[in-house]
N, C-alpha and C positions, 0 to 999 in steps of 0.2 A: 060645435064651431065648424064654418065650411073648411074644407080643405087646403092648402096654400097650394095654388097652382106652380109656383115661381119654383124650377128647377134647376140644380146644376150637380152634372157628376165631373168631379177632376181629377182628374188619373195620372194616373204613372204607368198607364197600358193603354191598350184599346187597340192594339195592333201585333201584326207577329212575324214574323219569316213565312215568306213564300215559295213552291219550289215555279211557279209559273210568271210570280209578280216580283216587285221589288220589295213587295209587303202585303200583306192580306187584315183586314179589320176579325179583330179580337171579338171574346164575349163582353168585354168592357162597352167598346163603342155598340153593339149590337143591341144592347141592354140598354144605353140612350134610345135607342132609337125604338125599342120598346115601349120605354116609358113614355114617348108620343101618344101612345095610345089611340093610333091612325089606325081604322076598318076604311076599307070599301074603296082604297086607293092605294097606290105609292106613296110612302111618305115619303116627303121631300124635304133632303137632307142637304145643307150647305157648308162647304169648306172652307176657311180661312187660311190660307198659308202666308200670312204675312211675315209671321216669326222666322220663315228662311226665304225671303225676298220674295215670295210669288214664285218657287220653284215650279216649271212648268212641267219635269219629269214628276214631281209629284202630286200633281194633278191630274196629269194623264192616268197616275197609275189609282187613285183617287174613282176617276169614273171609269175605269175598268171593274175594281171593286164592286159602284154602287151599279154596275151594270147586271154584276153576277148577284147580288144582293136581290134586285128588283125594285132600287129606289130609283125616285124618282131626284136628279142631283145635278148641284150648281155649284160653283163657288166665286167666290169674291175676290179678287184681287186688285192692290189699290198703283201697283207700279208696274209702267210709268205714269197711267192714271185708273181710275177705277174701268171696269169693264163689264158695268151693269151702268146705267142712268142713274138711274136711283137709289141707293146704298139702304136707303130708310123702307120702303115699299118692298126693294127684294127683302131685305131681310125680317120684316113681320110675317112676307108670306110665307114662312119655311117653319119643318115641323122640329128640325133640332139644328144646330150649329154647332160645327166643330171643327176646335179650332187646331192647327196645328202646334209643338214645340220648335223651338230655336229661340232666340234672343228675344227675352221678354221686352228689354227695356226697350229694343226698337220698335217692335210690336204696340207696346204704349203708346209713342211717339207719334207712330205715324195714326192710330185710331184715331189719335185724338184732332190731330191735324184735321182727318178726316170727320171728324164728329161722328165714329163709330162706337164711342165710349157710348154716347148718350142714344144711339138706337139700341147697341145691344142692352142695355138698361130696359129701355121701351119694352123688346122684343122678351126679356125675362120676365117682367111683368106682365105681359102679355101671353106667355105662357109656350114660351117655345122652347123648348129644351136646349139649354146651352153647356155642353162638352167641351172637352180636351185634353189634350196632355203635354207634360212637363209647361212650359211656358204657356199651354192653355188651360194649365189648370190654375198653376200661380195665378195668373192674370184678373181671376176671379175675386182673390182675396184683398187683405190691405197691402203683401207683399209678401217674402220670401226672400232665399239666395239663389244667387243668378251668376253664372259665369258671362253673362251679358255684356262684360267690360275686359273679361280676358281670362284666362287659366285659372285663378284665385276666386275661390267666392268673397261674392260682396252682397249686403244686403239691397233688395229694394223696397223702395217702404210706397211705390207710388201707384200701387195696382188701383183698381177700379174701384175696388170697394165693395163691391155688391155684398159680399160674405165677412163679416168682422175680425176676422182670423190670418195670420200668414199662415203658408202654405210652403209643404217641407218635400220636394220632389225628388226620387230615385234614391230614398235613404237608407235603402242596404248595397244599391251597386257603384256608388263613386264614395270612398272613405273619406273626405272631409264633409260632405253634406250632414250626416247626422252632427260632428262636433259643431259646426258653425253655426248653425242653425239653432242649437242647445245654446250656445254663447251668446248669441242675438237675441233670443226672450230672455236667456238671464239678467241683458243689463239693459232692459227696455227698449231697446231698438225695433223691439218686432214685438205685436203682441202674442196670447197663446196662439200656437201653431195647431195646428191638425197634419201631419207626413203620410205618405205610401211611398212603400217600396214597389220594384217595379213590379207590374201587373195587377197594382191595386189601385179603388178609386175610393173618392167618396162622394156620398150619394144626401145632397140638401134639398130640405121642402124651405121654401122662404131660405131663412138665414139659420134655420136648425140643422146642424148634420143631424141625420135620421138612418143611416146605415153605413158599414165600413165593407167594401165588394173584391173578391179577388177572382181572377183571372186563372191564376197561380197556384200550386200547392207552396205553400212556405212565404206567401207574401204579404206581408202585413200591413195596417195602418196605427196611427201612431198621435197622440195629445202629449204635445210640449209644451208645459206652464212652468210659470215663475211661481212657488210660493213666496210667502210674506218675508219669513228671513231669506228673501234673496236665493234661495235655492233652488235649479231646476230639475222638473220631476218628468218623467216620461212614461207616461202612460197605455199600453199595448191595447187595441180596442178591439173587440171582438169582430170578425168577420165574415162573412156569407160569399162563399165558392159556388163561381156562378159556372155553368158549364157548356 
């Protein structure tokens, strides 16, 4: 059978402490941009920062990064309006996308307004590597918990879809993610989840996770299912320490 092109790794990392930047790109995101599998050029890698408004200090420090990296980088931002022409054309010609975290639900919102749901769909099918993390990892799934609405997690059930699975983010460094998240497949709100804690990702061909990746020594990923009697089970999934 040929291979599934359609990729996406969703993280709980990809990034680290800098003593020169505001942040430096982890082996997480480096490893997306591997998987492009680009010879004989720059690949060219686009940023989405809509999940914390189009911060512009984080974009600047974005193309500092992909400056030291050697990529070749753009990124997308849709406020006050977009600031490419094109949203659909830039983003097929790019070799992976990634997305930033902050507020998932608005990050929905405005794609969608924007009809960004239905190119990044295009653009995965098409074979372009799509990353991120916390809120760019969620985003990928049917949903997740999101502080998106305030202090308190709450579930969203209205992700994209691409991946059939919620999505369980930062689930060893903020103490009610793992309960809530367990709570919400147990009583159908969320279907089986797949988690990483921080500095983990996971790594889909199509819509198969195909490997669990860490960053990290001690950082795990993680299958939360509902069995039959209603009970939920958490399942530790083996990982590959990427360096």
């Amino acid at each position: 059978m040929p291979t599934d092109d359609r990729t996406i790794l969703a993280t709980s990392g990809g990034l680290r402490r800098a003593d020169r930047l505001d942040w430096q790109v982890a082996p997480l995101t480096l490893h997306a941009v591997e998987l492009a599998g680009v010879t004989g050029r720059a690949p060219r890698v686009c940023l989405v920062p809509t999940a914390v408004g189009d911060d512009p200090r984080l974009v600047m420090t974005f193309y500092d990064n992909a400056w030291r990296q050697g990529w070749s980088a753009s990124h997308v931002s849709l406020l006050p309006m977009p600031n490419v022409d094109d949203l659909r054309e830039h983003l097929l010609g790019q070799d992976v996308i990634w997305v930033w975290g902050g507020s998932v639900a608005g990050l929905l919102a405005l794609w969608r307004l924007h009809g960004l749901d239905a190119i990044l769909r295009e653009a995965w099918e098409a074979g372009v590597v799509l990353t991120g993390v916390s809120a760019g990892s969620i985003c990928w799934h049917v949903g997740g918990t999101t502080d998106s609405f305030g202090p308190e997690l709450r579930p969203i059930t209205n992700g994209l879809g691409f991946l059939p699975y919620a999505n369980g983010v930062h689930h060893d460094s903020e103490p009610s993610r793992r309960p809530t998240l367990r709570r919400l497949v147990g009583d159908g709100a969320l279907p089986t989840a797949h988690a990483t804690d921080d500095g983990a990702g996971l790594l889909y061909r199509g819509t198969d996770l195909v490997e669990a990746l860490t960053e990290r020594d001690g950082a795990g990923a993680y299958r939360v299912e509902r069995a039959v009697d209603g009970s939920v089970t958490e399942e530790e999934l083996p990982v590959r320490r990427l360096r």
